[in-house]
C-alpha positions as CSV (number, residue, x, y, z in Angstrom):
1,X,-18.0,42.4,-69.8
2,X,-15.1,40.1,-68.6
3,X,-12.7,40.6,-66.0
4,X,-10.1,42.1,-67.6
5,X,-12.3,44.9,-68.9
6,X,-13.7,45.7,-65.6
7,X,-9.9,45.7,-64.0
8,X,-9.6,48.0,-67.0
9,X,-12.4,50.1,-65.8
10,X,-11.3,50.7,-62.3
11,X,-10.1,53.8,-60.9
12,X,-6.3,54.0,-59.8
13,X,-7.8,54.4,-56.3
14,X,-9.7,51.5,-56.6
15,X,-7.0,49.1,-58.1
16,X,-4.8,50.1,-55.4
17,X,-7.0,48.8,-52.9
18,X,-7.9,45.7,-54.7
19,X,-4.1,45.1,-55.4
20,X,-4.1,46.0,-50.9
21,X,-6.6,43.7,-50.4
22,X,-5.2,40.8,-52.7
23,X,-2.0,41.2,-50.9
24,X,-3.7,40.5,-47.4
25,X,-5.3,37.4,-49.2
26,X,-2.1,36.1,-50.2
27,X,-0.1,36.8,-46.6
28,X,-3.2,34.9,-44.7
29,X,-3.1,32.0,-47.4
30,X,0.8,31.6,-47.4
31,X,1.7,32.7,-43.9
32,X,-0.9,33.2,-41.6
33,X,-2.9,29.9,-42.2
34,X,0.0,27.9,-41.5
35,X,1.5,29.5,-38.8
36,X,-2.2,28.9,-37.4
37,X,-2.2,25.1,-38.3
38,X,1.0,24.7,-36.9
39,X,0.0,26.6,-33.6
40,X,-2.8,24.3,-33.3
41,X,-0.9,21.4,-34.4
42,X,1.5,22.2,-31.3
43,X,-1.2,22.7,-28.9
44,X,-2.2,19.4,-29.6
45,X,1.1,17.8,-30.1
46,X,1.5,19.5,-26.1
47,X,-1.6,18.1,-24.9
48,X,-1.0,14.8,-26.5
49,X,2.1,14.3,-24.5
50,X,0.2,15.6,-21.5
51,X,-1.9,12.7,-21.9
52,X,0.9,10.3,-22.4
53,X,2.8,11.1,-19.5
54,X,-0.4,10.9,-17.4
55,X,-1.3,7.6,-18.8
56,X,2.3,6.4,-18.2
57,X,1.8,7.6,-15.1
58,X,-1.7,5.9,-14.1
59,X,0.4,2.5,-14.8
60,X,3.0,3.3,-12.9
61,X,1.1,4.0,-9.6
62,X,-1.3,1.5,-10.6
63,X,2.1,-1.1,-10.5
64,X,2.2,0.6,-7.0
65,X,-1.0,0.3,-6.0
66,X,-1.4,-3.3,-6.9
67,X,1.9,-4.2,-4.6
68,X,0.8,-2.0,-1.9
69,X,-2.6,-3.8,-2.2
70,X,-0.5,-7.2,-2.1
71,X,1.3,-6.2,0.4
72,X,-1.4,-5.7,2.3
73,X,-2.8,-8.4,1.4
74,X,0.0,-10.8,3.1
75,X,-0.7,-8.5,6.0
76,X,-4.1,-9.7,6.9
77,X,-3.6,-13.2,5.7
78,X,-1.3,-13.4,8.3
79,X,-3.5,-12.3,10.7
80,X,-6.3,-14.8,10.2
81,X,-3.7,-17.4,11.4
82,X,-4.5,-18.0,14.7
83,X,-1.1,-17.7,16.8
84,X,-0.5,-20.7,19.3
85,X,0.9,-20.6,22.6
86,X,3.8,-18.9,22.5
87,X,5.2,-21.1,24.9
88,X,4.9,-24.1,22.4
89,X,6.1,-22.4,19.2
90,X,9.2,-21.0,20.8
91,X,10.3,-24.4,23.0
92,X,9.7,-25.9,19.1
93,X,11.9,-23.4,17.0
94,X,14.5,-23.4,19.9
95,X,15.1,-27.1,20.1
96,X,15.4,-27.4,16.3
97,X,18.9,-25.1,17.0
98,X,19.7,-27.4,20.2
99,X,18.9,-24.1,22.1
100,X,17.2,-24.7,25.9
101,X,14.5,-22.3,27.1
102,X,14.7,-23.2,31.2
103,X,11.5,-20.3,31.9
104,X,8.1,-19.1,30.3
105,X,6.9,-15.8,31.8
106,X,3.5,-14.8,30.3
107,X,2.6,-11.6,30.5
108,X,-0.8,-10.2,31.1
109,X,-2.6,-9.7,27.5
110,X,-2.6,-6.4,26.2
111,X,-5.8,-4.6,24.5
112,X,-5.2,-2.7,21.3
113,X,-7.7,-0.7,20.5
114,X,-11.2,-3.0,19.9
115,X,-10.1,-5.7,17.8
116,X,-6.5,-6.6,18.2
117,X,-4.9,-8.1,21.7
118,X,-0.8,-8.9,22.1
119,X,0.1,-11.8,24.1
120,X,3.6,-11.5,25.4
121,X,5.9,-13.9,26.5
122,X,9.4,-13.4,28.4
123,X,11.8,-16.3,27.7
124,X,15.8,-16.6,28.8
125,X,18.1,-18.5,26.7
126,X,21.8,-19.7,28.4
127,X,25.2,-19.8,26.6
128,X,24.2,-19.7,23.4
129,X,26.3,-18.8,20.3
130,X,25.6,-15.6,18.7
131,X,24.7,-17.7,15.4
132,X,22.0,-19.9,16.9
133,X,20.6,-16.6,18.7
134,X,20.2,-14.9,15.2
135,X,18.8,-18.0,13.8
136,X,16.2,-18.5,16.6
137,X,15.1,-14.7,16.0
138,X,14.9,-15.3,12.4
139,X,12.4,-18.5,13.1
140,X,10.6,-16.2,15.0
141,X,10.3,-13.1,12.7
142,X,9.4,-16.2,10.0
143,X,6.6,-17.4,11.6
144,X,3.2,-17.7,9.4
145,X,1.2,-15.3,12.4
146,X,2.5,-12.2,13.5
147,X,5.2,-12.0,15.8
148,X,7.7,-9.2,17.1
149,X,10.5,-8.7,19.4
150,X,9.6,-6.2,21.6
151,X,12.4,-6.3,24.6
152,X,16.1,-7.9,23.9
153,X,19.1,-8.5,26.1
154,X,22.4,-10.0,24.9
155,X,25.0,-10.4,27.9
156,X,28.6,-12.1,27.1
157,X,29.8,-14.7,29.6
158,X,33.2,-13.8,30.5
159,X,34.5,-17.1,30.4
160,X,33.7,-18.5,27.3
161,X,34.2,-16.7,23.4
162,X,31.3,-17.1,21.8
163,X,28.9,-17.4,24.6
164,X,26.3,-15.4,25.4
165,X,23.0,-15.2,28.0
166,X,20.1,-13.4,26.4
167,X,16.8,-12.5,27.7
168,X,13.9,-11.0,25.1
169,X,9.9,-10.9,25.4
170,X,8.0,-12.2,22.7
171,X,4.9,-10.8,21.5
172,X,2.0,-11.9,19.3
173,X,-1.2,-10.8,18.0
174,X,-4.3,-12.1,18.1
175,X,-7.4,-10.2,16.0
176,X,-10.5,-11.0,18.1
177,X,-13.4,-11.9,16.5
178,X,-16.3,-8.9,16.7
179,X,-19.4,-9.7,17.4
180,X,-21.6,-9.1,14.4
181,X,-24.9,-6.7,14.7
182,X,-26.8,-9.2,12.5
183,X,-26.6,-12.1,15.4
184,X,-27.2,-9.7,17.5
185,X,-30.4,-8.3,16.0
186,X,-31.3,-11.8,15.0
187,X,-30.9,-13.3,18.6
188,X,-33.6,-10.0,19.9
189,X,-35.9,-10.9,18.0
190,X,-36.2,-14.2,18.5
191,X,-36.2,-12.9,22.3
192,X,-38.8,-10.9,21.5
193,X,-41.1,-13.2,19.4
194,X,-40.4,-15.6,22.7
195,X,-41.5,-12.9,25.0
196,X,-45.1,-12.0,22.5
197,X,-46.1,-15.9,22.4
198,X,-45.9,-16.3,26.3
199,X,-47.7,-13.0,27.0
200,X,-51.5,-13.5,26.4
């Protein structure tokens, strides 16, 4: 028997439901399915760009990163320059500006915390022009260890236009070396294989 004789055969009631059911076949083949796919299509078109902006943004802070790192870097580079007498330096950077320091005043060092110290010098500096004073505290903000103004005083001389008596205090900081545990350890026991050898 071939298909159109059983179609044939079928009861109205039953060709109405297979006519039902080839309409639901047809609506989930020609809409549903695609409305699906596209669905899933967006979900993943969403999740894709998700994805991009996070990787866009990984290289972004990773730009940010690697400069803070740098930065940092610079940071401690500096600080493995030992600084010199401040006295020294400052006399030096002064005199290339035909600038006179008459006094030194070191100040007594200053623990911070358990591995940094500041030294701190107070200087004076006599009719100088307001030019040469910015140029000697640029030298000294330039310098390859770390430095910093911590106290400044600019008084004008009445007299005179573009004279001026300053007084500041210089500071530096020095990173003290810790003492490492290994030495440490190592120099106990060779204290202690000193002290077994002598003991009978």
């Amino acid at each position: 028997m071939g298909l159109q004789e059983r179609l044939d055969a079928l009861q109205p009631r039953e060709r109405r439901l297979l006519a039902i059911f080839a309409g639901l076949f047809v609506l989930i083949a020609v809409v549903l399915i695609p409305v699906g796919v596209s669905a899933t299509l967006a979900d993943e078109r969403a999740e894709n760009q998700m994805l991009r902006e996070a990787i866009e943004r990984l290289f972004v802070e990773r730009d940010k990163i690697l400069e803070r790192r740098s930065q940092n870097q610079r940071v401690v580079d500096r600080y493995r320059v030992p600084a010199p007498r401040l006295a020294g330096f400052l006399d030096n950077q002064a005199k290339t500006l035909g600038l006179e320091i008459p006094e030194f005043k070191d100040r007594p060092v200053v623990p911070i915390g358990k591995t940094y110290e500041e030294h701190a010098t107070d200087i004076s500096l006599k009719q100088a022009s307001m030019r040469n004073i910015v140029l000697f505290m640029e030298k000294i903000a330039q310098a390859p260890f770390p430095t910093s103004l911590t106290r400044l005083t600019i008084r004008k001389r009445a007299t005179q236009s573009d004279s001026w008596d300053v007084t500041m205090t210089v500071s530096t900081f020095h990173r003290t070396a810790p003492a490492t545990k290994a030495a440490g350890s190592g120099e106990a026991s060779a204290t202690d294989g000193a002290q077994r050898e002598d003991t009978p």
